[in-house]
C-alpha positions in Angstrom: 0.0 0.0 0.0 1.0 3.4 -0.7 2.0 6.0 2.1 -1.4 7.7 1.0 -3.5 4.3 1.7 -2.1 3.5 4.8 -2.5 6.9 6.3 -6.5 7.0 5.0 -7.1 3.4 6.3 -5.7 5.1 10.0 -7.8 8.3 9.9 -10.8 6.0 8.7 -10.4 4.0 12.0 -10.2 6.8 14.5 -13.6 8.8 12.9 -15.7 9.8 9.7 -15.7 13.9 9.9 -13.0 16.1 8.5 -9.2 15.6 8.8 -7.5 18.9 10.5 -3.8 18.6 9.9 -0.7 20.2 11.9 2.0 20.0 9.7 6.0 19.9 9.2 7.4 19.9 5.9 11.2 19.1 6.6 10.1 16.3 9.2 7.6 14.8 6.5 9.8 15.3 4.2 10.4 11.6 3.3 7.3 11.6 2.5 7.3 13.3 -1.2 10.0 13.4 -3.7 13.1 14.9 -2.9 13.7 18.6 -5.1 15.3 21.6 -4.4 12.1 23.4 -6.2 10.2 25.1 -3.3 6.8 25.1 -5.0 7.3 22.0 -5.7 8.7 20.7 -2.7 5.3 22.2 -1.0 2.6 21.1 -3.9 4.0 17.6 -3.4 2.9 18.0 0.2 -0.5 19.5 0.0 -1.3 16.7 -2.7 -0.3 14.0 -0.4 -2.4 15.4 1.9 -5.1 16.1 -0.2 -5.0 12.3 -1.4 -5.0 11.1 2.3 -8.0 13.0 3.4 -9.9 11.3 0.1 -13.3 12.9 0.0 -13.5 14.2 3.3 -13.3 18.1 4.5 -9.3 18.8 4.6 -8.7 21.8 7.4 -5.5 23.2 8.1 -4.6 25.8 11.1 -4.3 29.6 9.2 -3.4 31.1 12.7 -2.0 34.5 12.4 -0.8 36.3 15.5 -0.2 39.9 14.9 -4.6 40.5 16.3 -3.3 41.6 19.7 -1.1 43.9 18.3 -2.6 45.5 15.4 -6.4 44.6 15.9 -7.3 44.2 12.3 -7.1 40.5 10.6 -7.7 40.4 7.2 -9.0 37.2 5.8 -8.0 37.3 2.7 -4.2 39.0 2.5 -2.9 38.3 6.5 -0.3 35.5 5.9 -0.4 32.0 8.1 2.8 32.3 10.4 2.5 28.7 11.1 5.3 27.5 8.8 5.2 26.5 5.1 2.6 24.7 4.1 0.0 25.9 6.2 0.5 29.0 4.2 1.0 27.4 1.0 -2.5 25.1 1.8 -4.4 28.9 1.9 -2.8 30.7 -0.3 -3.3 28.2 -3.5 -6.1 25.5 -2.7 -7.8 26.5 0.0 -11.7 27.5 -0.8 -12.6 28.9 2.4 -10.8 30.6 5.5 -12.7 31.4 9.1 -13.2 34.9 10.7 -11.8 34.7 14.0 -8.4 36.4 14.7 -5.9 34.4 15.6 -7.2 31.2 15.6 -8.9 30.9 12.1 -8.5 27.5 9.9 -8.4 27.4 6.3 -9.8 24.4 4.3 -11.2 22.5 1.5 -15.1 20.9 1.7 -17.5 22.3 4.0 -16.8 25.2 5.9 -17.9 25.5 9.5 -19.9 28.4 10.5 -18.1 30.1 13.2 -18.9 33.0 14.0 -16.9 36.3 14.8 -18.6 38.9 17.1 -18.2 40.6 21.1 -16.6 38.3 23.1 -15.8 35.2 20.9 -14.0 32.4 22.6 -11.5 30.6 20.4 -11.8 27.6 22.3 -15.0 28.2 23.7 -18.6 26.0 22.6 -18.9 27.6 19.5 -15.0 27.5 18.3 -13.6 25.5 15.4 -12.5 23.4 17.9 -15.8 22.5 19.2 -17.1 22.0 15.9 -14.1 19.4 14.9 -15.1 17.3 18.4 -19.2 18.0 17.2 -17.6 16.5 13.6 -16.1 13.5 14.7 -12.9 15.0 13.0 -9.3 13.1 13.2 -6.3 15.5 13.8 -3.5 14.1 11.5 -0.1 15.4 12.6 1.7 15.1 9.3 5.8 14.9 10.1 5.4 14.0 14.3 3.6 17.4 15.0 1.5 16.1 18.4 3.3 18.6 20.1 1.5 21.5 17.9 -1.8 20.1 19.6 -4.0 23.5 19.6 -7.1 21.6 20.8 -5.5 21.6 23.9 -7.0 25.0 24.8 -10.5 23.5 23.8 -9.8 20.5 26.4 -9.0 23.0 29.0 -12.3 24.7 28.6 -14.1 21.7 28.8 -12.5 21.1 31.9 -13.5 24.0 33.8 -10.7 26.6 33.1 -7.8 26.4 32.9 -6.5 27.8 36.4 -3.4 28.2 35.2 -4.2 30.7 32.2 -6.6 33.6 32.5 -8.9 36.0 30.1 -7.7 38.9 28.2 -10.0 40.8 26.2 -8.4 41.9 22.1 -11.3 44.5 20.6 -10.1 45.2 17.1 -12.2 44.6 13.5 -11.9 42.0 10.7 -12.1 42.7 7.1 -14.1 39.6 5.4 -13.3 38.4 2.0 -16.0 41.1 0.5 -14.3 43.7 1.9 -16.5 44.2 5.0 -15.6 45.6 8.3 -16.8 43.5 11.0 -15.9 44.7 14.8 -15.5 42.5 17.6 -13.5 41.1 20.6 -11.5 38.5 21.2 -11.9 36.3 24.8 -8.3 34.9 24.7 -7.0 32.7 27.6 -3.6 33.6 27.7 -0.8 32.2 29.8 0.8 34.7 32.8 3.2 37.3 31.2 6.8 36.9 31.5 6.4 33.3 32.6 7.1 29.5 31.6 4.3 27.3 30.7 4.5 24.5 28.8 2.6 20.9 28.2 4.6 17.5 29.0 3.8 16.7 25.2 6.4 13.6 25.4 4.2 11.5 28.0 0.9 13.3 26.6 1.8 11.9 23.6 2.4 8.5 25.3 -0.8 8.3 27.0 -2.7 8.9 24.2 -1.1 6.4 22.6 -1.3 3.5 25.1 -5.1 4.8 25.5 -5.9 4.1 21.7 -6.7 7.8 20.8 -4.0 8.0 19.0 -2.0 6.1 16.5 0.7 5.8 14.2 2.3 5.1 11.1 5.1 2.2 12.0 5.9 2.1 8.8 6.2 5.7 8.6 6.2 7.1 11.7 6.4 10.6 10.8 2.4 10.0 10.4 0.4 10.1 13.7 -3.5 10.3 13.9 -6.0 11.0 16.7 -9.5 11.4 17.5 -10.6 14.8 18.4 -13.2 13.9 20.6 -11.5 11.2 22.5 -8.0 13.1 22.8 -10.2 15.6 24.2 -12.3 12.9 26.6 -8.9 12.1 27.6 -7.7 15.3 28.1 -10.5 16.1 29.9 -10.7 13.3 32.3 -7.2 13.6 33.2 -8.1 17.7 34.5 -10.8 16.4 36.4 -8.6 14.3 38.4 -5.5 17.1 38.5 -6.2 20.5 37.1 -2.3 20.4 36.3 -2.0 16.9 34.7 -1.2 18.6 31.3 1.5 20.5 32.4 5.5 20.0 32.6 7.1 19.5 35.6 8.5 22.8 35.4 5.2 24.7 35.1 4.1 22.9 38.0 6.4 23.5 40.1 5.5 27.2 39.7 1.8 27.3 39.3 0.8 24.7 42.0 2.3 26.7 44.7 0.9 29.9 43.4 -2.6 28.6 42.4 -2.6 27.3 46.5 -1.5 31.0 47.4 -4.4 32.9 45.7 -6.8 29.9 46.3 -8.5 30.5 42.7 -7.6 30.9 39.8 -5.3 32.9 38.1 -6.8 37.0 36.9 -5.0 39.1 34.6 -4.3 41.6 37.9 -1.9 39.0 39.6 1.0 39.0 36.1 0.1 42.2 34.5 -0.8 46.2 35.4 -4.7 46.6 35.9 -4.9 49.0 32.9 -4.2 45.7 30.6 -7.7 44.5 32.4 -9.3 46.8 30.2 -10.9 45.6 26.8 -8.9 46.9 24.1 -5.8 47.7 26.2 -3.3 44.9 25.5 
């Protein structure tokens, strides 16, 4: 079997709804024929990945982080800063791109209606995130990219928080593909300025794996797939019995003791001036 056939016959095990794939071009390089063409180098990619997703919706993340900074996103122009193809996916076969700053997806098939407005949570019941669970959608992480795991942030609001992150109101306006201006705000959960937080992706990876959520390639390990609604079941589970059980050891070692201190959870007042509390002042 091709490295296309195996990699469909995996996603068709672990769900039916769209494939949303975090991506790595050098470490999937193997993959596709070896050229020192760029284009080419990428085209080969996005067809591979086109031809492993078959039929189904292909989504890729079109996250662009400059929102808090100059609170404008334009769909159409603002460039994906999430590496090469991801960029290359929008800006030659994508059909469709979502609203939301920041955290917008671009894809092929049928686009998700999510919805841009006051107060939109990313990762909140409404989010492209939710809607990939609602989907049944398998997260491929073409070139071992578990570690770029975004629905994370979804898991974590499922779970009740997060403790250890806390919200940050972005107003600012995004220009749709017509041209419109639509105004809005962003609900961000952002970690604590100026410090470390970070996920122990090594043994989340490993428990998702022993667990059955998530699988790989062994012929070609630099393919991994995954549920997106039993990661997050897992995810979830695991937050219900340790609100840090996501975290390094590092992080913990910081936010335990802190989180015991305040005896709630974390507000933008305890890492940053109280003018940043107000909408719009980042």
């Amino acid at each position: 079997m091709t490295v296309a056939q195996l990699a469909a016959s995996l996603i068709d095990d672990l769900g039916t709804g769209p494939v949303f794939v975090h991506s790595d071009p050098l470490r999937a390089a193997p993959l596709v024929p070896a050229t020192r063409d760029r284009k080419a180098f990428l085209d080969s990619h996005v067809a591979l990945l086109r031809e492993i997703s078959g039929g189904r919706s292909l989504v890729s993340p079109a996250f662009n982080y400059d929102f808090p900074r100059t609170r404008t996103f334009d769909v159409k122009t603002d460039p994906v800063q999430l590496g090469p193809i991801p960029e290359h996916f929008r800006s030659t076969v994508a059909e469709w791109r979502t609203h939301v700053p920041i955290f917008s997806v671009a894809g092929i098939g049928t686009m998700p209606e999510i919805s841009w407005g006051d107060r939109t949570d990313p990762f909140g019941p409404e989010s492209i995130f939710a809607w990939l669970v609602a989907q049944d959608a398998v997260i491929l992480y073409y070139g071992g990219t578990f570690h770029y795991n975004t629905i994370v942030h979804y898991a974590e609001r499922l779970a009740g928080g997060p403790s250890y992150r806390y919200d940050k109101i972005f107003e600012g306006d995004v220009r749709t593909e017509s041209g419109d201006v639509v105004p809005g705000s962003l609900n961000y959960h952002v970690r604590p300025l100026n410090m470390g937080l970070d996920y122990d992706w090594p043994v989340l990876l490993q428990q998702a794996l022993d667990a059955g959520v998530c699988r790989r390639l062994e012929s070609h390990p630099q393919i991994l797939a995954a549920s997106a609604r039993a990661l997050c079941d897992l995810w979830v589970n695991a937050m219900q019995r340790d609100p840090l059980a996501l975290l390094d050891s590092a992080t913990t070692q910081w936010v335990r003791p802190k989180l015991d201190e305040l005896g709630r959870r974390f507000e933008i007042g305890d890492f940053e001036p109280q003018e940043s509390t107000v909408a719009g002042a980042a």
